[in-house]
C-alpha positions as CSV (number, residue, x, y, z in Angstrom):
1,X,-17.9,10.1,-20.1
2,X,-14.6,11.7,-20.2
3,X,-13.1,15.1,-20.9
4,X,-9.6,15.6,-22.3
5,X,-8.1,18.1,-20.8
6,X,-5.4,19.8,-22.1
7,X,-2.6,23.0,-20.8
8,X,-3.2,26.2,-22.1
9,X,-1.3,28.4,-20.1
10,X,1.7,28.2,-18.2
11,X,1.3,29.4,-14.9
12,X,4.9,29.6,-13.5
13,X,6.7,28.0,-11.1
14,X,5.3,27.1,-7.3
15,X,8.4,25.4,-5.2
16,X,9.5,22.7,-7.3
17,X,6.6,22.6,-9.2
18,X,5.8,24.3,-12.9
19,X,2.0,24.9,-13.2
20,X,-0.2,24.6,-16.1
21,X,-3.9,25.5,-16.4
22,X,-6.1,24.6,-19.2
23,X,-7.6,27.7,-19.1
24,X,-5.8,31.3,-19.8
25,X,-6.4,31.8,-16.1
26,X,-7.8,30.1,-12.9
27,X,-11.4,31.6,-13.1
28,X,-11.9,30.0,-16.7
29,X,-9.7,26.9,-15.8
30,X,-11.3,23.2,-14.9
31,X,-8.3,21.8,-14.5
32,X,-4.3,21.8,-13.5
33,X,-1.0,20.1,-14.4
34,X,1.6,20.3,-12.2
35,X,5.2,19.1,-13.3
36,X,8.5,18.5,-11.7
37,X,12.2,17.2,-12.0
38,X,13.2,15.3,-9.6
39,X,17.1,14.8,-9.8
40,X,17.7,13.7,-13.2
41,X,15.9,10.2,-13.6
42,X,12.4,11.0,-12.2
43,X,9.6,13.5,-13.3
44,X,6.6,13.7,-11.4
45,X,3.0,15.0,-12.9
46,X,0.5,16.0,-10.7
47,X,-2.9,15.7,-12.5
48,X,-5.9,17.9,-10.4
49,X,-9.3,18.9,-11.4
50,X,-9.5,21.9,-9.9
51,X,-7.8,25.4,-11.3
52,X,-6.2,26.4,-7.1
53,X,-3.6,24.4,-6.2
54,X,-3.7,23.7,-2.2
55,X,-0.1,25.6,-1.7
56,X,0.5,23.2,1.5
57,X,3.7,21.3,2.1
58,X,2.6,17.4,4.2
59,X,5.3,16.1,5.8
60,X,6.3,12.7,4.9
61,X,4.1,9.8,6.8
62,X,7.1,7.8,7.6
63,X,8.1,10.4,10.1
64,X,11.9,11.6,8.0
65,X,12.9,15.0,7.4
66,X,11.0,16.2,4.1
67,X,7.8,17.7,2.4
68,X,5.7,17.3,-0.5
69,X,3.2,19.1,-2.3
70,X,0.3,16.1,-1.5
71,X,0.0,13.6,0.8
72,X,1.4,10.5,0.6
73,X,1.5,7.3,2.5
74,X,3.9,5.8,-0.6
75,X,6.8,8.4,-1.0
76,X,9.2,8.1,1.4
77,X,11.7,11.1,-0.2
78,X,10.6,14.8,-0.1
79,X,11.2,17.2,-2.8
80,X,14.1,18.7,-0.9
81,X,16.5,15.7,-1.1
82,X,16.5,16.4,-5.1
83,X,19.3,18.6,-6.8
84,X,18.6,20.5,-9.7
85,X,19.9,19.1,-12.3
86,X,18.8,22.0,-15.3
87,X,17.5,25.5,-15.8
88,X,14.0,26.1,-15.1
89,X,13.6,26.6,-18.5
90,X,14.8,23.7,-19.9
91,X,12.7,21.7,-16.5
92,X,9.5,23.3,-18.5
93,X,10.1,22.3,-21.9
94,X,11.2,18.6,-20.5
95,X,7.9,18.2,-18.3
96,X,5.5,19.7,-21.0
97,X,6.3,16.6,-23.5
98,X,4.6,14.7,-20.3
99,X,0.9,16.8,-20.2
100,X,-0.6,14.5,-23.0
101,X,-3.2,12.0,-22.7
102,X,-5.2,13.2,-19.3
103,X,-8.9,13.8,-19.3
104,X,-11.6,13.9,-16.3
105,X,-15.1,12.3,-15.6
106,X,-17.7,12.2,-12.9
107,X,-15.0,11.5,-9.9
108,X,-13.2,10.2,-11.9
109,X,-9.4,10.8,-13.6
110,X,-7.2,9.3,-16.4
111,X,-4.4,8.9,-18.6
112,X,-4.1,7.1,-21.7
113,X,-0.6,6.7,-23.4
114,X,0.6,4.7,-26.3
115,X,2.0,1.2,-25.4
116,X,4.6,-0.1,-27.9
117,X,4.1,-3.1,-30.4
118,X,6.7,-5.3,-28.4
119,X,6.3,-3.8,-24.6
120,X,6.1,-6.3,-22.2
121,X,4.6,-4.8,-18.8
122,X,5.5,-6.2,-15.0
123,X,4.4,-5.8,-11.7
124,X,1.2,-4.3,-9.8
125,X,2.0,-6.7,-6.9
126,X,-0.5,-9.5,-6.6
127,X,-2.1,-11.6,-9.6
128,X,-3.0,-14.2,-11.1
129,X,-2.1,-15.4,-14.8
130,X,1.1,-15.0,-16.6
131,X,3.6,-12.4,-15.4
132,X,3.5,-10.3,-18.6
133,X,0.8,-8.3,-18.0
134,X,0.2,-6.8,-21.7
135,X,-3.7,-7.2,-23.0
136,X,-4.9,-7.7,-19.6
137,X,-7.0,-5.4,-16.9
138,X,-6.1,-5.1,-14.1
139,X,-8.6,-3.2,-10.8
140,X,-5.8,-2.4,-8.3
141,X,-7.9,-2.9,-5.4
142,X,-7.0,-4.4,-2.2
143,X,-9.0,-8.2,-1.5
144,X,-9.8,-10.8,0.5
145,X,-10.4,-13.1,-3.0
146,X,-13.0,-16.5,-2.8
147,X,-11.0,-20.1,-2.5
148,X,-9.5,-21.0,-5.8
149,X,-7.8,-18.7,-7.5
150,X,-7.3,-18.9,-11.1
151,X,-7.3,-16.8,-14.3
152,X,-10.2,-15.3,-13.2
153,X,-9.7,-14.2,-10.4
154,X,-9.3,-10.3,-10.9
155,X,-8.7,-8.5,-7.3
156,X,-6.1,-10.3,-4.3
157,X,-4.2,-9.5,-1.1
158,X,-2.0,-7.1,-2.6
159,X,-2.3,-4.3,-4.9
160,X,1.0,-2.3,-6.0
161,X,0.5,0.7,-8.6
162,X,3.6,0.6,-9.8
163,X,5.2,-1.3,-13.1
164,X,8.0,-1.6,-15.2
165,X,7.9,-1.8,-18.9
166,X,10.4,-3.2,-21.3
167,X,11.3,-3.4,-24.8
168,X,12.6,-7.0,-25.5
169,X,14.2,-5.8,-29.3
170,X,15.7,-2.7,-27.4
171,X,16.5,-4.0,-23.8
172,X,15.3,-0.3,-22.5
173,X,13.0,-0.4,-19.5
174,X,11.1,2.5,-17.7
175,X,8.7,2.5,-15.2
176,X,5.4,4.2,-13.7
177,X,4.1,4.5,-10.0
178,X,0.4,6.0,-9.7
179,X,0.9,7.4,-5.9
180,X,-3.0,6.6,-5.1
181,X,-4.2,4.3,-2.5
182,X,-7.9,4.7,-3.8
183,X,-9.1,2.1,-6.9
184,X,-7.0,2.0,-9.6
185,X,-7.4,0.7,-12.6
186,X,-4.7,-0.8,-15.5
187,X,-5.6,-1.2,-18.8
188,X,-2.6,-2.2,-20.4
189,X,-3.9,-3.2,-24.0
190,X,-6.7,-4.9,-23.7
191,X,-9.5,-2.3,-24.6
192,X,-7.0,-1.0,-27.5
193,X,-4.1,-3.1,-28.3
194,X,-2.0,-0.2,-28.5
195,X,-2.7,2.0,-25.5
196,X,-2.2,2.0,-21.7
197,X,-5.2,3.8,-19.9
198,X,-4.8,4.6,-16.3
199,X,-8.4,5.2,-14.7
200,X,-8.6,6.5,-11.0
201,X,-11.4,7.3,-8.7
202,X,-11.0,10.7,-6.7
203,X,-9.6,14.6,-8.2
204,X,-6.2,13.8,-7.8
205,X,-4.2,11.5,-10.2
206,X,-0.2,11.3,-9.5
207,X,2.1,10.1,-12.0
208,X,5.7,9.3,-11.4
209,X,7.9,8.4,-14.1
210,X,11.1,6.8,-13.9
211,X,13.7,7.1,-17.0
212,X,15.4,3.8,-16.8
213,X,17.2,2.4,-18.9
214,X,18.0,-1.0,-17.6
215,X,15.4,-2.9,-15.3
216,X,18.2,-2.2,-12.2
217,X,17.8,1.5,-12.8
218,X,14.0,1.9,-12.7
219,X,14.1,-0.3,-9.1
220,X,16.7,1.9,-8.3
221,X,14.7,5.0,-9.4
222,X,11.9,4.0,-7.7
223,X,12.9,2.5,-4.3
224,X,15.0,6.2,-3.9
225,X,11.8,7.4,-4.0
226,X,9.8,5.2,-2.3
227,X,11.8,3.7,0.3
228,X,14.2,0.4,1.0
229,X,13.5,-1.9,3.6
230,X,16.2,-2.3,5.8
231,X,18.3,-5.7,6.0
232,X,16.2,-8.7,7.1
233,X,17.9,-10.9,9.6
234,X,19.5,-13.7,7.3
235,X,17.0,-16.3,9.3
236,X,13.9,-14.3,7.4
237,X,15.1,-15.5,4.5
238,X,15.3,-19.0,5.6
239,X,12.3,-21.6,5.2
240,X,8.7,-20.7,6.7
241,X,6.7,-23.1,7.9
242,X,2.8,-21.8,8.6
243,X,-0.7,-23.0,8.1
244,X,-4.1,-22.4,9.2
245,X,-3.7,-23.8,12.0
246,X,-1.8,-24.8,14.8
247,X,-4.2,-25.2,17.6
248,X,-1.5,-26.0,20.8
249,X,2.3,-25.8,22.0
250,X,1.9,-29.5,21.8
251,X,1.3,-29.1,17.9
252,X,3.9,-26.4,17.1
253,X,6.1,-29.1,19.3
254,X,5.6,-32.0,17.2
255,X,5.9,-30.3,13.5
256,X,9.4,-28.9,14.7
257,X,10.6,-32.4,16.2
258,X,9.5,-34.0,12.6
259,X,11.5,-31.1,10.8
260,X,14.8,-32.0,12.6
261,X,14.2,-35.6,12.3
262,X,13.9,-35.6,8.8
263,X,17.2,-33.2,8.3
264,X,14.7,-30.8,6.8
265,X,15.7,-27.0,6.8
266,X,12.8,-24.6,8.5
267,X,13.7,-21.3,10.4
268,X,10.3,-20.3,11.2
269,X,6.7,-21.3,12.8
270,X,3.7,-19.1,11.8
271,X,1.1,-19.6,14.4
272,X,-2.6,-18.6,13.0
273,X,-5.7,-17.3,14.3
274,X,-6.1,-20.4,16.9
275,X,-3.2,-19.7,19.2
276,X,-5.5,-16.5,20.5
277,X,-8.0,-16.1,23.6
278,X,-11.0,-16.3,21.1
279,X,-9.4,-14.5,18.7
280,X,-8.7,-11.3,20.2
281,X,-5.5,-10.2,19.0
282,X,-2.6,-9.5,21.3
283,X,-3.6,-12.8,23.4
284,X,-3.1,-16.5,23.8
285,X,-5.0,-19.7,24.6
286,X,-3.8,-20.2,27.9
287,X,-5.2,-23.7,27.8
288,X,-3.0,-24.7,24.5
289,X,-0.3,-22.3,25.0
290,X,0.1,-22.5,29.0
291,X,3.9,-21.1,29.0
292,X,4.6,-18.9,25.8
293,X,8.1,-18.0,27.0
294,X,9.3,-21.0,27.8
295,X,7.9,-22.6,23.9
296,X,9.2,-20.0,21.9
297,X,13.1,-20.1,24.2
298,X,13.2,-23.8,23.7
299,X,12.1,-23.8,20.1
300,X,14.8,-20.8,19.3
301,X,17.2,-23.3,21.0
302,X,16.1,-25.3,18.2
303,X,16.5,-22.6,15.5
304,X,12.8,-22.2,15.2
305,X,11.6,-18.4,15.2
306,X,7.8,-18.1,16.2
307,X,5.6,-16.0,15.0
308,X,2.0,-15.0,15.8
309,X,-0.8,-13.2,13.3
310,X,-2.2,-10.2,14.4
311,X,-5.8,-9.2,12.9
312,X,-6.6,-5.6,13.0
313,X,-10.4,-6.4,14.1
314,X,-10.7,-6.2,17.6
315,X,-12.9,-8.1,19.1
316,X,-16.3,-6.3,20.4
317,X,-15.4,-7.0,24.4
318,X,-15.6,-4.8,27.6
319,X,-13.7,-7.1,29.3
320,X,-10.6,-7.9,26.6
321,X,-8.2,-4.5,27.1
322,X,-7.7,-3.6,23.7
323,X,-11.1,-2.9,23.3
324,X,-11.3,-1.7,26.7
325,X,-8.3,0.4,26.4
326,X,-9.4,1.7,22.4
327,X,-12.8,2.9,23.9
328,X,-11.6,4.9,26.9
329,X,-8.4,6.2,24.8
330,X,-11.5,7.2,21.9
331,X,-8.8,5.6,19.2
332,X,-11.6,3.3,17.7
333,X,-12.6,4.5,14.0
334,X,-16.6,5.7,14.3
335,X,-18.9,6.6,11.6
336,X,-20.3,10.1,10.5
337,X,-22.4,11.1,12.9
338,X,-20.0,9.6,15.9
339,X,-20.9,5.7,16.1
340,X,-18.9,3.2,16.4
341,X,-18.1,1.4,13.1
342,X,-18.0,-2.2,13.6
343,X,-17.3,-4.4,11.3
344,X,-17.5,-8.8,11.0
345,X,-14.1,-10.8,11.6
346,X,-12.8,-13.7,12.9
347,X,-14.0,-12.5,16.5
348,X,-17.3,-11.9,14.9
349,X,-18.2,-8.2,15.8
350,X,-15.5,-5.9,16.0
351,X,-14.0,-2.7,16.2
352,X,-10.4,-0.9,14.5
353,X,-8.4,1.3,15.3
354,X,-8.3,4.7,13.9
355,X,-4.4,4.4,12.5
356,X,-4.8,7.8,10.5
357,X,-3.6,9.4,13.9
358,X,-0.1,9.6,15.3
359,X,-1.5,8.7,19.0
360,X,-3.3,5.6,17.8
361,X,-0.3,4.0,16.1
362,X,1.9,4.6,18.6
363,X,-0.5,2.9,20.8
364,X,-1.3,-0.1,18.5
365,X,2.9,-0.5,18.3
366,X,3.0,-0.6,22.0
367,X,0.8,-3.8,22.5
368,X,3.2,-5.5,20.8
369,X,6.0,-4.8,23.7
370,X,4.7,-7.6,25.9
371,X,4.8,-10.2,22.7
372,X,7.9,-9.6,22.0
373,X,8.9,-9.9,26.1
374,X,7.7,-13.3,25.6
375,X,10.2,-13.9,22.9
376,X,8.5,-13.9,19.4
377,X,10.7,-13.0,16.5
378,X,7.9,-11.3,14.4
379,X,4.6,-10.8,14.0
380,X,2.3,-12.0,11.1
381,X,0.0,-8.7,9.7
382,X,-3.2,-10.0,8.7
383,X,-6.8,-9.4,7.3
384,X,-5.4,-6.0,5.9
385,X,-6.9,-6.4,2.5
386,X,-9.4,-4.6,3.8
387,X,-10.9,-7.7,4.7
388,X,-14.5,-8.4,6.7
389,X,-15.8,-12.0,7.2
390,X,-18.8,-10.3,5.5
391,X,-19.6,-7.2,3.4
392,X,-23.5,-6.6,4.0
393,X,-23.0,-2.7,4.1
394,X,-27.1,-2.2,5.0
395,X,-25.9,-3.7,8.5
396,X,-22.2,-2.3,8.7
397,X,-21.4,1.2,6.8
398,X,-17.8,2.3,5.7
399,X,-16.3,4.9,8.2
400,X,-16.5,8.4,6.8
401,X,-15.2,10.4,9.3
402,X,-11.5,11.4,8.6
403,X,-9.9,12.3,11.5
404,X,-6.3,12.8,10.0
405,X,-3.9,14.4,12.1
406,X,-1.6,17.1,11.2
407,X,1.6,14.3,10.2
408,X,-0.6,12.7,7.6
């Protein structure tokens, strides 16, 4: 069950932001919209239930110079970099056209909006069926999906909350990023033919909107907000050559010689789970792989760049160093209550590490210095879906604890 809620009373201005309440003050208020211009091509609304805004600035998680209002591990630009483009009066009359269409539920947030006769709708990174994505819903959810994927399968690697619309009899395209990394769900049609609703779970639903008008501009818009990658070396872009799995330099040896013989181009070998030490990550079978140096030198020589996977589960062990190192260090995620969470991989039990704090990346980044000394050109992230060889929560709970440091 769902409330709409809608402003009553302006609040004012808070930093960049202009605050509504739909109450005629806090005390009497369930709910808050808060609005901003960023530039002139992107308006953000902030969509809380809760009548007292946090008045915090977060720094940005990437580490650049910048704040926002929330935390975000998807904005990559803070609110200073954008120049004000109009009054503030003519900012609140712009951003109040956008407070239409939110409710709230039991944990629970949404927006519904109109979707045009003839919009066709792309994007929300991984999934199955046609590319148009009109009539169809979609659960944004991270997944490790079952063998065979087809029409119905609903949840994959790799969930992007983000998609661009487009008017085929007008040519004008806009787009939509909802900055949550909880579930998400899309329903773009397909409960009513002529409305997008926008479900998430959580108090906090963030809508960035991107004016457009060409398909180039909203990528545009929305990579100067989000981030671009930098240049990949022109051999990235080359052919890959991977598969589960390559079990010894012997093997990697004999699928390059048969690329070259057969003239065929390949600037790549992706070695899987089976090059490891029992799969713990960060190691190799020194029985199959006996000189890792040498292989990957020779094979460059070659033009074949090798890379390894690396899972994040690591592997329950007192005598393999990550865990060794993770335990003493305390950078392994634990469980309300302090326990250690553990969870089922490809090592069987195992243990991850706590990346919501600064010293615990910095130490995950490090293990990869002695990888990289034996020249591999990459490395292959894995199992990030969230992804457990098994789900059986009454043996393994979800961690709970947050432990977020103060640049997150």
């Amino acid at each position: 069950m769902f409330t709409a809620a809608q402003p009553m009373h302006y609040h004012g201005k808070e930093a960049q932001e202009h605050i509504w309440l739909n109450g005629e003050q806090a005390e009497t208020s369930t709910c808050l919209f808060a609005g901003s211009h960023l530039g002139n091509e992107i308006v953000r609304i902030r969509f809380l239930h809760t009548a007292y805004p946090e008045g915090l600035r977060f720094q940005l998680a990437d580490g650049v110079e910048g704040t926002l209002p929330y935390h975000s591990w998807i904005v990559s630009t803070g609110d200073e970099a954008w120049e004000a483009t109009s009054s503030d009066e003519e900012e609140q009359s712009l951003l109040a056209s956008y407070l239409r269409g939110f409710a709230y539920g039991n944990n629970q947030l949404r927006w519904t909006c109109s979707l045009p006769e003839d919009e066709h709708v792309y994007g929300f990174g991984e999934h199955t069926r046609a590319m148009n994505k009109r009539g169809e819903f979609l659960p944004l959810w991270n997944w490790d999906p079952d063998m065979g994927h087809g029409p119905q399968t609903g949840k994959m690697y790799t969930a992007i909350p983000f998609f661009l619309a487009i008017s085929p009899s007008t040519g004008k395209a806009t787009g939509l990023l909802v900055d949550h990394t909880g579930k998400v769900e899309m329903d773009l049609g397909h409960a009513d033919l002529n409305a997008t609703q926008i479900t998430v779970q959580g108090d906090s639903l963030i809508l960035y909107f991107f004016a457009g008008p060409t398909p180039a501009d909203v990528l545009r818009q929305y990579t100067e907000l989000t981030g671009r990658m930098p240049m990949p070396p022109r051999w990235a872009l080359g052919h890959h050559q991977g598969r589960w799995s390559y079990y010894s330099e012997q093997e990697v040896r004999a699928i390059a010689a048969q690329f070259r013989e057969r003239n065929h181009a390949c600037e790549s070998l992706w070695l899987d789970i089976d090059h490891m030490d029992g799969f713990r990550t960060f190691t190799w079978n020194s029985q199959a792989f006996p000189d890792v140096a040498r292989m990957t030198r020779e094979m460059l020589e070659q033009g074949f760049h090798v890379i390894p996977v690396i899972n994040p589960g690591i592997k329950t062990d007192r005598d393999y160093f990550v865990y060794r190192e993770g335990l003493a260090r305390g950078y392994l995620s634990r469980k309300q209550g302090g326990d250690l969470y553990m969870g089922t991989a490809w090592p069987d039990d195992c243990n991850f590490a706590d990346f919501s704090r600064a010293q615990v990346r910095e130490w995950w980044g490090d293990l990869f210095h002695h990888f990289l000394a034996q020249g591999v050109a990459g490395s292959w992230n894995d199992m990030n879906e969230p992804s457990q060889a098994t789900l059986i929560e009454k043996k393994y709970h979800k961690p709970v604890v947050k432990t977020f440091d103060d640049d997150v």
